[in-house]
Structures are given as structure tokens and as C-alpha cells.
C-alpha positions as CSV (number, residue, x, y, z in Angstrom):
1,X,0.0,0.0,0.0
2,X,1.6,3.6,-0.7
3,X,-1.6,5.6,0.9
4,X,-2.1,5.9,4.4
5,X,-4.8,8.8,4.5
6,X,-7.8,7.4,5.7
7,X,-11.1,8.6,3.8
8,X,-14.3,8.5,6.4
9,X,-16.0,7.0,3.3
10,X,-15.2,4.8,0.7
11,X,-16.7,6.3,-3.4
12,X,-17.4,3.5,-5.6
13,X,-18.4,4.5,-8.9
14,X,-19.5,1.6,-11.6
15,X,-21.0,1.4,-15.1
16,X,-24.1,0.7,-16.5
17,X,-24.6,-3.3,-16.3
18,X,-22.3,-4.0,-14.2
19,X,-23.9,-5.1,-10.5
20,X,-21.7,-4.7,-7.5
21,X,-24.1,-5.7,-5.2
22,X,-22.3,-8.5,-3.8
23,X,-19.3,-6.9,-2.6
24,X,-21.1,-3.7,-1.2
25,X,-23.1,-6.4,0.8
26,X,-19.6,-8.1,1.9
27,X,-18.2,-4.4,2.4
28,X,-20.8,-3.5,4.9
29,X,-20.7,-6.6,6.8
30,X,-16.6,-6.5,7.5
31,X,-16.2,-2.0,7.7
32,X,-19.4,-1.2,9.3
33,X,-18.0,1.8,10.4
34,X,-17.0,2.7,6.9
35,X,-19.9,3.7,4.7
36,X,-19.4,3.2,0.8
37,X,-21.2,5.4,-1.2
38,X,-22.4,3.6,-4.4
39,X,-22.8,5.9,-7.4
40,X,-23.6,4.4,-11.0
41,X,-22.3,6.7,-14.0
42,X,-22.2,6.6,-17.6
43,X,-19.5,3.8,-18.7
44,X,-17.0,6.9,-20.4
45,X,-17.4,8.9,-17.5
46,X,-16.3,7.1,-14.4
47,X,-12.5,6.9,-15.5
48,X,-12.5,11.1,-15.6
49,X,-13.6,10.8,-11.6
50,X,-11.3,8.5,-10.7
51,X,-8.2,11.0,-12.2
52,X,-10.2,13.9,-10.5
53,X,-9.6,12.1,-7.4
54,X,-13.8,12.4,-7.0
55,X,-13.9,8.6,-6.6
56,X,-11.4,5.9,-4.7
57,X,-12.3,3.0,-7.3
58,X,-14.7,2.3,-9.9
59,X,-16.0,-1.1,-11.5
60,X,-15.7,0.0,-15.1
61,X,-15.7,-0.9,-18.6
62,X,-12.3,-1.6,-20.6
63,X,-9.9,-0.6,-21.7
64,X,-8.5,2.1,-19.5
65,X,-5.3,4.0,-19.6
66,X,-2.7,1.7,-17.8
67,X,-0.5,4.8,-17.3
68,X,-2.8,6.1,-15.3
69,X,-4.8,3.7,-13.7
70,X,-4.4,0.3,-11.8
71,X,-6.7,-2.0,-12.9
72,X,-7.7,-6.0,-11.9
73,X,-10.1,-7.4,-15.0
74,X,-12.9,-9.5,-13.5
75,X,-14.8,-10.8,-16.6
76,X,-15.8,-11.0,-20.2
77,X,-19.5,-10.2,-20.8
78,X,-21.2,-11.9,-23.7
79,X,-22.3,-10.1,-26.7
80,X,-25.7,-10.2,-28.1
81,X,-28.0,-8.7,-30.7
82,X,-31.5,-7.2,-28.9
83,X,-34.7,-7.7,-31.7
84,X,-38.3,-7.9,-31.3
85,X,-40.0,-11.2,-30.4
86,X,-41.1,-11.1,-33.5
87,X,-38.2,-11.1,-35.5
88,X,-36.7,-13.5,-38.0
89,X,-33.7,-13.7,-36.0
90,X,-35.6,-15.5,-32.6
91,X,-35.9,-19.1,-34.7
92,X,-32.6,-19.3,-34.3
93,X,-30.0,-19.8,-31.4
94,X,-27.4,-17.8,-32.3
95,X,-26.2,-15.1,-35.2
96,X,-23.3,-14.0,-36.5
97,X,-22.2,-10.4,-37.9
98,X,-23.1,-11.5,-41.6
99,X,-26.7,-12.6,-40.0
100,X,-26.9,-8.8,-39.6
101,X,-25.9,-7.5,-43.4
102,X,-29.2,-6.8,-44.4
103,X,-30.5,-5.1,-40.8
104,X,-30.4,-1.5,-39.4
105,X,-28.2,-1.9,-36.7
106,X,-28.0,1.1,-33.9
107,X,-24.7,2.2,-33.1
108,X,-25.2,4.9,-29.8
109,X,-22.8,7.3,-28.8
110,X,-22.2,5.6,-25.6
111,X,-21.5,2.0,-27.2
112,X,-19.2,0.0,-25.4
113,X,-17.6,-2.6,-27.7
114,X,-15.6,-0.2,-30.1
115,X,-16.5,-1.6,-32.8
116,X,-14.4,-0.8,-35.9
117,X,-16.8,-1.1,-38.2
118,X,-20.9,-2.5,-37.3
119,X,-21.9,-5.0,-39.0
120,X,-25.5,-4.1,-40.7
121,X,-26.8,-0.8,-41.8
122,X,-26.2,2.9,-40.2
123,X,-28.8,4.0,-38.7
124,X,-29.6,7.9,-40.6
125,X,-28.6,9.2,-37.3
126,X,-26.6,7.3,-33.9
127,X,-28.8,7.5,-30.7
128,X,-27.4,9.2,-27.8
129,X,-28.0,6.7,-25.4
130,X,-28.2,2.6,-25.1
131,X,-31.5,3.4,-23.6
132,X,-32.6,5.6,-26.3
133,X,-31.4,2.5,-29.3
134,X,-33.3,0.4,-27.4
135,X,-36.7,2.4,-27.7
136,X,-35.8,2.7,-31.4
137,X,-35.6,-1.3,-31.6
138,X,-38.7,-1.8,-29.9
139,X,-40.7,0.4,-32.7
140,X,-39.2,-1.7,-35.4
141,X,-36.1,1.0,-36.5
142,X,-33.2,-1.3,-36.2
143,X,-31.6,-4.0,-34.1
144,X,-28.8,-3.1,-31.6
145,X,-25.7,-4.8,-30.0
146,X,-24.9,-4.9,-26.8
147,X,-23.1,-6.7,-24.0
148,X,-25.4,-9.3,-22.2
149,X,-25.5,-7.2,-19.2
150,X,-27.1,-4.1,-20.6
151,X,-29.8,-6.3,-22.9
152,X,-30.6,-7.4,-18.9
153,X,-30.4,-3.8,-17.5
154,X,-32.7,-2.0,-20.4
155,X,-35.3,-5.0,-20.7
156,X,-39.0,-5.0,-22.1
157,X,-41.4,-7.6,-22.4
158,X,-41.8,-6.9,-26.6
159,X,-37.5,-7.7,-26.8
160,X,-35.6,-10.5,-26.6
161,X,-32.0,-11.1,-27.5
162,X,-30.0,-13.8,-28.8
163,X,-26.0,-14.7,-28.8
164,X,-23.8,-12.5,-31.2
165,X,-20.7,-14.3,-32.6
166,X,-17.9,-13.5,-33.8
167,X,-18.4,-9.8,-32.0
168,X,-16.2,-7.6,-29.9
169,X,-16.4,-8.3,-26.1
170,X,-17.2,-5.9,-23.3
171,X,-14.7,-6.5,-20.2
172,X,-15.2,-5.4,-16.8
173,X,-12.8,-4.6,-14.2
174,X,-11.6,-3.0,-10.9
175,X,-9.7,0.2,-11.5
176,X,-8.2,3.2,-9.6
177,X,-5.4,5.7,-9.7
178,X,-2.4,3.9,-9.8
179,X,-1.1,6.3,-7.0
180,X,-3.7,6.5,-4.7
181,X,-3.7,2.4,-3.9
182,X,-5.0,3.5,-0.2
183,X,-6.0,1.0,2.8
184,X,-9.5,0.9,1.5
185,X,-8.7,0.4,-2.0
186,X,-7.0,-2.3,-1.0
187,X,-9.2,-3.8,1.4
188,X,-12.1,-3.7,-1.5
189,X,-9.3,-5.1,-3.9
190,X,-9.6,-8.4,-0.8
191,X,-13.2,-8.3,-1.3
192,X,-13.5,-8.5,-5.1
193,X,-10.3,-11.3,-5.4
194,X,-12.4,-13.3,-2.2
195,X,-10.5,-13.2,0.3
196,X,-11.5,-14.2,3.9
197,X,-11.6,-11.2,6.2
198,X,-8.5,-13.3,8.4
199,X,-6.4,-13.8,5.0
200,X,-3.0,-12.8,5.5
201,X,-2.7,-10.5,2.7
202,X,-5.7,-8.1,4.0
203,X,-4.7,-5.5,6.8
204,X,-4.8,-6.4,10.2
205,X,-5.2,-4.5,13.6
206,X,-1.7,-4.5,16.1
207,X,-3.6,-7.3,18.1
208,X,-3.4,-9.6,15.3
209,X,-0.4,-9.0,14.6
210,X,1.0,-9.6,18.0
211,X,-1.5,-12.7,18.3
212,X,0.7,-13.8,14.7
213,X,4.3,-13.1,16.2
214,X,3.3,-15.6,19.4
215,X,2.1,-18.4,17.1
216,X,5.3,-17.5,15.3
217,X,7.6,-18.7,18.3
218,X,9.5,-21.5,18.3
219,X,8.2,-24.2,20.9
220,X,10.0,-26.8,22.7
221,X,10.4,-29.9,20.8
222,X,8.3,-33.1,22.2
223,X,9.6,-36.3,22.4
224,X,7.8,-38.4,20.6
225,X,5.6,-41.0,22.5
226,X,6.6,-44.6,22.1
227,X,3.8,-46.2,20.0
228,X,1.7,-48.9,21.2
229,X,1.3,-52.1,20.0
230,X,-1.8,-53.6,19.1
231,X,-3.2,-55.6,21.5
232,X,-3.0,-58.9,19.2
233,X,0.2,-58.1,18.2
234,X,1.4,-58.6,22.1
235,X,-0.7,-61.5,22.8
236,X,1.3,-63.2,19.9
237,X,4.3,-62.3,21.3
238,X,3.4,-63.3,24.8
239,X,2.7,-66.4,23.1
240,X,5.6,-66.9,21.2
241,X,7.7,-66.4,24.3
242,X,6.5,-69.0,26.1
243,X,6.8,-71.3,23.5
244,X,10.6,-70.7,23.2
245,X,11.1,-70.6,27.2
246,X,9.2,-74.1,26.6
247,X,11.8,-75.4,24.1
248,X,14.6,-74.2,26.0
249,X,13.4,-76.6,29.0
250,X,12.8,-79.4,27.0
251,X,16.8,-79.4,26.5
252,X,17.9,-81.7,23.5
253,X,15.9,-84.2,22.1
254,X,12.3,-84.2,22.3
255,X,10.0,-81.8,23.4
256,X,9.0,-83.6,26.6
257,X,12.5,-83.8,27.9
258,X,13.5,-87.1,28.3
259,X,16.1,-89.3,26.8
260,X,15.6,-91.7,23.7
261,X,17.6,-94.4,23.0
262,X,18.5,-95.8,19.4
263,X,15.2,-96.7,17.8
264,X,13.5,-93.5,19.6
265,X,11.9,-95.1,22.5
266,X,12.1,-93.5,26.1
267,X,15.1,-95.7,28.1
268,X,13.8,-96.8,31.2
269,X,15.9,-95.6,33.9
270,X,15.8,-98.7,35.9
271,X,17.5,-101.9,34.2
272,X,16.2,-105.8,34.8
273,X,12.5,-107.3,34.7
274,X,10.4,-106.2,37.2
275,X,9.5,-108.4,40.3
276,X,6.8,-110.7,40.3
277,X,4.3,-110.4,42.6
278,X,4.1,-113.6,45.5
């Protein structure tokens, strides 16, 4: 971070289409004691307050001037043609710019895909507005083009709008003076990349940090517990002990203990036939 001005608010300012709802809500719910102020303005407009300095980040449209402005793109917006329900084009899934030869297609002032050259017809004269094209479409004057977003944001029941390919593309991104990257812009960059409010690369209060620098000492190595042995495995060693002090007492020969003679039989320790009884 090279700012360390705090602002008591935070000034969002995004383009048409785009909906920052999501991180406003996440905004609110981690500064609550640092209101953003949410102000939509005209897609061309928003990168002339952001050099005024009458705006700490904007969600806008590209490109922007890199030598002026930091900028993290977020997406790619789909292109796509808006007609009448009515309209030849609707039995069909998608279109492509030589679908469009033989149309009218509106090209306002404030278009957003910097087109070289529309496909289609001019229009005798270029609306002022995408809101104003989009009236003209729905009395039958043309077709326009549009990124998906702003077909959502300007829609009527009697228009529909189907994939354009082969088109320019609209991208979005996160953009703000390259030297004016303060605390807040960077703790709404966290939001918008989704990062957890504990992450380690958002900002964090003296308490954490000392609360980090104690987790960070070394601690006094453990010696490690001898392991137990199953309690199967020690019955069967139990087991095979005693069957070795066994064979160990039995001394040489057989396992009883005793003496064998020649052909294997027991000898009898005492010699001569035994005494009759009287």
C-alpha cells in the first residue's frame, strides 16, 4: 500500500450493467464503520472521476489508460443482438455479424464494444443513449448490440436477444489511480479477489499482529511418545515367548524332555525285569 490517509467514506463508482451488489453487501458486513457510497455513472465517465480524485475505485468498462490507472479485470461479458420477439432472428440460437448485413443496426454514442466497423446498416442518425437504441428497436427502427449485461439492465417484455458471434467483447474490471492504492482500496481489492476477512494478505489491527508473532515462536520440541502395539500383536508375542522358554526346558531331544535311545523309545531308567508279585 503507498496511501495511508484514511477517507471517512469509501466512493465507488461503476458502469451501467455492471452489479456490485455482492461486494457492497460483503463491504458493509466487514467495515461497518465505513460507509461506501455507491454511485452508477455513464461507462465513459467514471474513468474522468477516478483522475479527479472524485472517486477511490470504480468497477468499469475496458480498456482504461494503464498509465494512469491500476486495474484487476474481472470478466468478459457476452455479446448479443437485442430484436423484437417477432423477429426472424428469434428461430434461431445464435447469429453471426453476416446474419446482420441486411438489418439496421443502432450504433449509440455511448457504445461500449468499439467496434471498428458495425456489421448491418447505419442508422440515418446514432442514438445518444443505449436506452434511447433500445426504444428505437422496440418500434421496429433497427436491431442493436450490446453486451449481455445491458440487454438485462434496459429489458422489455416486446425484446428478446440472442448470442452474437464473432463480435467484440465488453470487459469489466476493478480500476483506480495507480497512486492513490490507499488502505480501503486495498481492502475492497480483498473483497473483489475473495479473500476471507483473516487472509494474510488483508490488513490487520496490532492485536493480530501480536496474536501472529506468538504463534510464530518456536516451541519446545516433544519427544515423541513410544507407539503402542496392538493388543493382538502382544498376545502373539506373549505367546511366542513362552513357547521358546518351553523349548529351552525341554533341552535336547524331544520336546518332553526325556532321553531316547536308538530306535527313539524313552530308556527306562531302571534296568532288569520287574519283580513278580508272591
Amino acid at each position: 500500500m503507498t496511501g495511508s490517509e484514511v477517507s471517512p467514506s469509501f466512493r465507488l463508482v461503476y458502469a451501467p450493467g455492471v452489479m456490485p451488489g455482492k461486494w457492497v453487501r460483503i463491504w458493509n458486513e466487514r467495515l461497518p464503520d465505513v460507509p461506501l457510497t455507491l454511485t452508477q455513472v455513464p461507462a465513459s465517465r467514471a474513468p474522468e472521476l477516478l483522475r479527479s480524485r472524485d472517486a477511490d475505485a470504480g468497477l468499469v468498462r475496458l480498456p482504461v489508460d494503464r498509465t494512469v490507472f491500476s486495474a484487476i479485470p474481472l470478466y468478459t461479458e457476452q455479446t448479443v443482438v437485442v430484436v423484437p420477439k417477432d423477429h426472424v432472428i428469434t428461430a434461431v440460437d445464435e447469429v453471426s455479424p453476416d446474419d446482420l448485413a441486411d438489418e439496421i443496426v443502432l450504433h449509440p454514442l455511448d457504445d461500449v464494444l468499439g467496434w471498428d466497423r458495425p456489421p448491418g446498416r447505419p442508422a440515418f442518425e446514432r442514438p445518444a443513449t443505449t436506452a434511447d437504441a433500445v426504444e428505437l428497436v422496440a418500434a421496429g427502427i433497427g436491431v442493436l448490440v450490446v453486451p449481455l449485461s445491458l440487454a438485462r439492465l434496459h429489458h422489455r417484455r416486446d425484446l428478446t436477444h440472442r448470442p452474437l458471434t464473432g463480435a467484440p467483447e465488453s470487459g469489466v474490471a476493478l480500476a483506480w489511480p495507480e497512486d492513490a492504492t490507499t488502505d480501503l482500496v486495498d481492502d475492497f481489492i480483498g473483497i473483489v479477489r475473495g479473500r476471507t476477512a483473516n487472509s494474510t494478505r488483508g490488513r490487520r489491527s496490532p492485536q493480530d499482529a501480536d496474536r501472529t508473532q506468538d504463534q510464530q515462536k518456536p516451541k519446545q520440541q516433544k519427544q515423541p511418545k513410544q507407539q503402542k502395539q496392538p493388543k493382538q500383536q502382544q498376545q502373539g508375542q506373549q505367546r511366542t515367548g513362552r513357547a521358546g522358554r518351553v523349548e529351552r526346558a525341554g533341552g535336547r531331544g524331544s520336546a518332553g524332555g526325556r532321553r531316547t535311545g536308538a530306535g527313539g523309545t524313552p530308556k527306562n531308567p531302571r534296568r532288569g525285569t520287574p519283580r513278580r508279585g508272591s
